[in-house]
VMD Tcl script that builds the backbone (N, CA, C; Angstrom):
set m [mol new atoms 132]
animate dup $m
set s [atomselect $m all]
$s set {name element resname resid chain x y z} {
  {N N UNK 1 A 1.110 -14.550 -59.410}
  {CA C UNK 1 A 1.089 -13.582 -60.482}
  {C C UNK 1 A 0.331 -12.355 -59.997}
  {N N UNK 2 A 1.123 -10.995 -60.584}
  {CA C UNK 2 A 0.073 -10.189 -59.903}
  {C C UNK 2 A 0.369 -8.932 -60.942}
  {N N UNK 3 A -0.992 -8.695 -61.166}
  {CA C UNK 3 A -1.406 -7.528 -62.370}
  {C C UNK 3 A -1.684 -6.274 -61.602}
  {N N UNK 4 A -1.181 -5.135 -62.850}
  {CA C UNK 4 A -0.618 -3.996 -62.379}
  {C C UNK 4 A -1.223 -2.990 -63.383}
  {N N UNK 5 A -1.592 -1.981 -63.147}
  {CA C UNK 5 A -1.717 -0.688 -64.373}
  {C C UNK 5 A -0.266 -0.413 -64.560}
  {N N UNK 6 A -0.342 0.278 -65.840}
  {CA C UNK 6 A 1.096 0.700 -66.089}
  {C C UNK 6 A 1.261 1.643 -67.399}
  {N N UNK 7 A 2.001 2.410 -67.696}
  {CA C UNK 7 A 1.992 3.595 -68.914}
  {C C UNK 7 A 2.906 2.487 -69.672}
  {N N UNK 8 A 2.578 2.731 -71.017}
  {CA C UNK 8 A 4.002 2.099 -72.007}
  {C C UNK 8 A 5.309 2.879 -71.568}
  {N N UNK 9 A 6.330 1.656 -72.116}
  {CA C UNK 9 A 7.928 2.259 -72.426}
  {C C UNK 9 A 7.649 3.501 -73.260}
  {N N UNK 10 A 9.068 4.321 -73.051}
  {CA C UNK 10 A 10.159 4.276 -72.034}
  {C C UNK 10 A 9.471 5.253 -70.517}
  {N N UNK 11 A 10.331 4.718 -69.648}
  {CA C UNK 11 A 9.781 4.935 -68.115}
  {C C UNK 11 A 10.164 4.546 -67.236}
  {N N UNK 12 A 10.617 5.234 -65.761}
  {CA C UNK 12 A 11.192 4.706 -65.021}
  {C C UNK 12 A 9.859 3.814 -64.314}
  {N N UNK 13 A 10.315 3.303 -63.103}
  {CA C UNK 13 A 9.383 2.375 -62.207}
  {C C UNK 13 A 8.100 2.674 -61.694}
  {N N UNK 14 A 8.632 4.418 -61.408}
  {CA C UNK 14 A 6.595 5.020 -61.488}
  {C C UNK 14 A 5.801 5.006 -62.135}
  {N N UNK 15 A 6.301 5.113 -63.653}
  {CA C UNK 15 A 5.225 4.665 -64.161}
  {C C UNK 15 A 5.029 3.674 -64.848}
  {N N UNK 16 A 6.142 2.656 -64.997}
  {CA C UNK 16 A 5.941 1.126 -65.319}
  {C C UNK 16 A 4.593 0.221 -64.816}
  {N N UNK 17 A 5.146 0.566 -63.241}
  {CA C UNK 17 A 4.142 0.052 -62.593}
  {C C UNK 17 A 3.377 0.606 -61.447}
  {N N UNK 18 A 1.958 1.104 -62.018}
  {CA C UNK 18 A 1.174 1.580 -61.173}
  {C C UNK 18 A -0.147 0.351 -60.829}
  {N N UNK 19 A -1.109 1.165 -59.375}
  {CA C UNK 19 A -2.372 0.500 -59.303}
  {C C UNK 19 A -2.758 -0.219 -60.447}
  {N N UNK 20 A -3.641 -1.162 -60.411}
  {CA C UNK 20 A -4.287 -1.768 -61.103}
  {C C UNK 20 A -5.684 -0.586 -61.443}
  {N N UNK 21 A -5.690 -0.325 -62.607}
  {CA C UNK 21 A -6.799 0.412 -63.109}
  {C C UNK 21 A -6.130 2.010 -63.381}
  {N N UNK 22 A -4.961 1.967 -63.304}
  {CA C UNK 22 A -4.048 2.987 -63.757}
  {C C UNK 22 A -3.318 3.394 -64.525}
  {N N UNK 23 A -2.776 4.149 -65.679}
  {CA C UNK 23 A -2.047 3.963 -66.528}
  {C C UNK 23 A -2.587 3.914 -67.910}
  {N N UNK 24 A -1.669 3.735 -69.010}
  {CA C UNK 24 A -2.736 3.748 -70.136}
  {C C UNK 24 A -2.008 2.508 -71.025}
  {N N UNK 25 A -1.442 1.693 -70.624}
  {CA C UNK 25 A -1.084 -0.016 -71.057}
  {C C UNK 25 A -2.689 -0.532 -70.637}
  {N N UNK 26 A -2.748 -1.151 -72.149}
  {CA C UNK 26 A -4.193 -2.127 -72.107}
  {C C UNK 26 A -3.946 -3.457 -71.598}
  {N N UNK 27 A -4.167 -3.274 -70.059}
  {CA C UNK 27 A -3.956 -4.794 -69.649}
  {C C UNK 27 A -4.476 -5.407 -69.806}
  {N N UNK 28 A -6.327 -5.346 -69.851}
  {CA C UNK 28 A -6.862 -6.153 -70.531}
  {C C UNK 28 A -6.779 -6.603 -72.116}
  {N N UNK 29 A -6.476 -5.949 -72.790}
  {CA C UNK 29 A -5.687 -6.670 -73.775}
  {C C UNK 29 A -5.263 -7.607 -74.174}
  {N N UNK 30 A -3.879 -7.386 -73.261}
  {CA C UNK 30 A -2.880 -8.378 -72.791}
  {C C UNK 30 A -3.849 -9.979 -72.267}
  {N N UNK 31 A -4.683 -9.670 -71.065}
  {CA C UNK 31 A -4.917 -10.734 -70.503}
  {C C UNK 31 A -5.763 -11.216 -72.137}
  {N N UNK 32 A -6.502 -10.783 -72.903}
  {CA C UNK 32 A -7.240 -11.246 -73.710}
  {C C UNK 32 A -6.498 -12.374 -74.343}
  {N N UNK 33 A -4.977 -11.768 -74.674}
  {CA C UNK 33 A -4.467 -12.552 -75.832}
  {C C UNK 33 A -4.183 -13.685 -75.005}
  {N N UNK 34 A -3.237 -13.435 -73.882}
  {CA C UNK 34 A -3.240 -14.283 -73.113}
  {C C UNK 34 A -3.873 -15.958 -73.084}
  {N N UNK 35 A -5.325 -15.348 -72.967}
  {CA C UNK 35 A -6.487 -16.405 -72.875}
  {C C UNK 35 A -6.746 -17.251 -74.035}
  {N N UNK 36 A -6.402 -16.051 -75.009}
  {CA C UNK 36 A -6.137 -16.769 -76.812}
  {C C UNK 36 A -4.788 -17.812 -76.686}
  {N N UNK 37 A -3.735 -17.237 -76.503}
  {CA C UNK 37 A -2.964 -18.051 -76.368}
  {C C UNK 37 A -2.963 -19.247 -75.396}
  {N N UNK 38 A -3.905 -19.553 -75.144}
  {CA C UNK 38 A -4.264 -20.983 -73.865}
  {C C UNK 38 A -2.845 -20.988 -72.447}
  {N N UNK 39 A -2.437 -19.641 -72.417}
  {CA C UNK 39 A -1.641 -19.311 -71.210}
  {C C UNK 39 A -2.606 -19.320 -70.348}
  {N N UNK 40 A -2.052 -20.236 -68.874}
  {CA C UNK 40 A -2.386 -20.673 -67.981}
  {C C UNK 40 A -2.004 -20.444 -66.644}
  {N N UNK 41 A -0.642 -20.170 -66.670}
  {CA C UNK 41 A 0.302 -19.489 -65.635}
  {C C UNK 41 A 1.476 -19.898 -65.612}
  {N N UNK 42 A 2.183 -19.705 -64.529}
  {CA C UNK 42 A 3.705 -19.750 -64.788}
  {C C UNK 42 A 3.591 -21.340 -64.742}
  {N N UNK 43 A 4.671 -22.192 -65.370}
  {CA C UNK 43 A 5.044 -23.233 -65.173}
  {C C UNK 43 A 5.199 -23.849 -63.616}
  {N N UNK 44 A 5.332 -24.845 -63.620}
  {CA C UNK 44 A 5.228 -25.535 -62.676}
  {C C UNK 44 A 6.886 -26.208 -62.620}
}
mol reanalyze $m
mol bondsrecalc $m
mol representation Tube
mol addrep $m
């Protein structure tokens, strides 16, 4: 798995996905709920 900065939709690939610590998508956020949701990683 690998985390990325990134601007919200709509957007082509530059700015989907930038550096990590780039962009203005709250990835930490994301990972928060994540952690709420007892997501663990991809399946096995």
């Amino acid at each position: 798995m690998a985390i990325n900065g990134a601007d919200p939709p709509p957007g082509d690939w530059d700015k989907l996905v930038q550096p990590l610590g780039s962009g203005a998508f709250d990835v930490a956020g994301l990972l928060r709920t994540l952690h709420r949701l007892g997501y663990d990683g991809p399946g096995k």
